[in-house]
C-alpha angles and dihedrals in degrees: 000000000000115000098283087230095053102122115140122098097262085055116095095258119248130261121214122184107229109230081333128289082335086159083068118021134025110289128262094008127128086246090059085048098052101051088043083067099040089063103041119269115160091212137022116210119230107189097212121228124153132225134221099278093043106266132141117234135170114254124135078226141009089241115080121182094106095055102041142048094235093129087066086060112088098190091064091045090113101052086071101129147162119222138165105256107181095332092304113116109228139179132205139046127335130205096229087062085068142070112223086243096064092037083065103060073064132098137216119241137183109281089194111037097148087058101030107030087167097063093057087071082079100056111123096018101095138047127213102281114213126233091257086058096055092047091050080058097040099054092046098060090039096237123134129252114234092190106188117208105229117195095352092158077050104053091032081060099051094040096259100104117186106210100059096059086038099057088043094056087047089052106043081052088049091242097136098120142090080243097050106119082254148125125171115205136196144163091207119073104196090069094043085047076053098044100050090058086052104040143026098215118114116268128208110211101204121217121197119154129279123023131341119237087266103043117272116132106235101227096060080070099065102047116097094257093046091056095050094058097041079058080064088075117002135058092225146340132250114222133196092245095230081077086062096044118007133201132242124236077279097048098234105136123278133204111298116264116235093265111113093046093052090051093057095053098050075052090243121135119236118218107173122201148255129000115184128167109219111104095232085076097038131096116262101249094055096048119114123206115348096266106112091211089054119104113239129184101307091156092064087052086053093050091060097051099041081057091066088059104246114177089216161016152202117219130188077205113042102176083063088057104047085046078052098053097033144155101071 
């Protein structure tokens, strides 16, 4: 395993399992975390949502419908709602109307099981672990935890603040340093500006397209003056990898942007997201056959990237990756 604070671009970049092995198991369950670790991943990635009693707990979103079976589960029939989540309508059912104890009588199921039918084999098998759990496993196999703050405009709003219960869990672990085996990430900036003033551990500012959930337009954030201002207050940024290496009018891959290397001036790590090896994710010209299920050359996408000098990655398929990076 490479020095979990390894970050700078002559560093064997890191290798952090996206919600898990999700490429193989269901996402953001123990199982996903374990095989993460079994084939090598430096970090596993908790996304971060609380429930109704304040608890963290690991779900891509708070709302849940499409990663448990909790439609199946009449006695929570009522608690069907819309909200506004980031601007964003949704229907179904939310963490922070349950208590953990509830969301435990749940089960995980496949998000993707058009794309990943294997993975369905494991519906039922696994319950929505919380934040203290992954760290317990995390600690054992001596990996790193790379949490994610989803919505935190969202649950402050609604007095379930994330940060609070995260940096208590962090400290009660004694993860409270630049060297802890941490990062904190977010797509929003106002609540890592927050964070930095609260906590040493190394923070991922995110960058998608369009507009954070408070209101900052992502592409303010990559330019060289951006950057230099995200270096104020986190240790890196996360990028949609199509800003590092974008895709023509037929989606095959284009020349890298200038990304990576302004980053690195500004002194910010750069951890794109996120590799998966279906072809229905993957540019046109490394696709292989026409089914969208179907794995196509991946490694070929790592390669490219890797070429830019990015000190990171997240992977849907972590053991690809680490084949990718290797040797170690």
């Amino acid at each position: 395993m490479a020095a979990l604070i390894a970050t700078t671009a002559t560093a064997r970049p890191l290798i952090i399992a996206h919600r898990g092995a999700s490429a193989v198991r269901p996402e953001h369950t123990i199982a996903a975390y374990k095989e993460a670790i079994r084939v090598g991943a430096d970090f596993i990635e908790p996304d971060l949502v609380a429930t109704k009693d304040g608890v963290l707990v690991a779900r891509h979103e708070n709302e849940i419908s499409g990663t448990t079976d909790v439609a199946a589960h009449p006695e929570f029939a009522a608690r069907k709602a819309t909200k506004i989540i980031d601007g964003v309508s949704t229907t179904g059912w939310f963490t922070e109307d349950f208590t953990l104890a509830e969301l435990k009588t749940l089960r995980a199921r496949e998000r993707l099981p058009q794309l990943r039918p294997a993975n369905a084999k494991f519906d039922g098998q696994e319950s929505i672990p919380t934040l203290d759990e992954i760290i317990a496993l995390a600690k054992s196999a001596k990996v790193g935890i790379y949490p994610e703050t989803k919505h935190p405009t969202y649950f402050r709003g609604i007095g379930l603040p994330l940060e609070p219960p995260l940096l208590a869990a962090l400290a009660a672990a004694g993860w409270t340093t630049k060297a802890a085996p941490v990062f904190i990430q977010s797509f929003e900036v106002g609540n890592l500006q927050v964070l930095r003033g609260q906590t040493r551990v190394r923070l991922i500012q995110l960058i998608a397209d369009g507009v954070s959930g408070d209101g900052v337009a992502y592409d303010t954030l990559v330019t060289p003056a951006g950057l230099k201002g995200v270096a104020a207050y986190a240790d890196g940024i996360g990028p949609a990898k199509d800003r590092i290496i974008g895709r023509d009018a037929d989606g095959r891959l284009t020349a890298p942007s200038s990304l990576v290397a302004d980053a690195h001036t500004a002194g910010l790590a750069v951890h794109p997201w996120t590799f998966r090896p279906e072809n229905y994710f993957l540019p046109a010209d490394l696709r292989r056959g026409t089914d969208p299920a179907a794995h196509g050359d991946l490694a070929a996408e790592y390669r490219a990237y890797l070429a830019t000098g990015i000190d990171g990655l997240f992977s849907d398929d972590p053991a690809s990756a680490v084949a990718a990076i290797a040797p170690r």
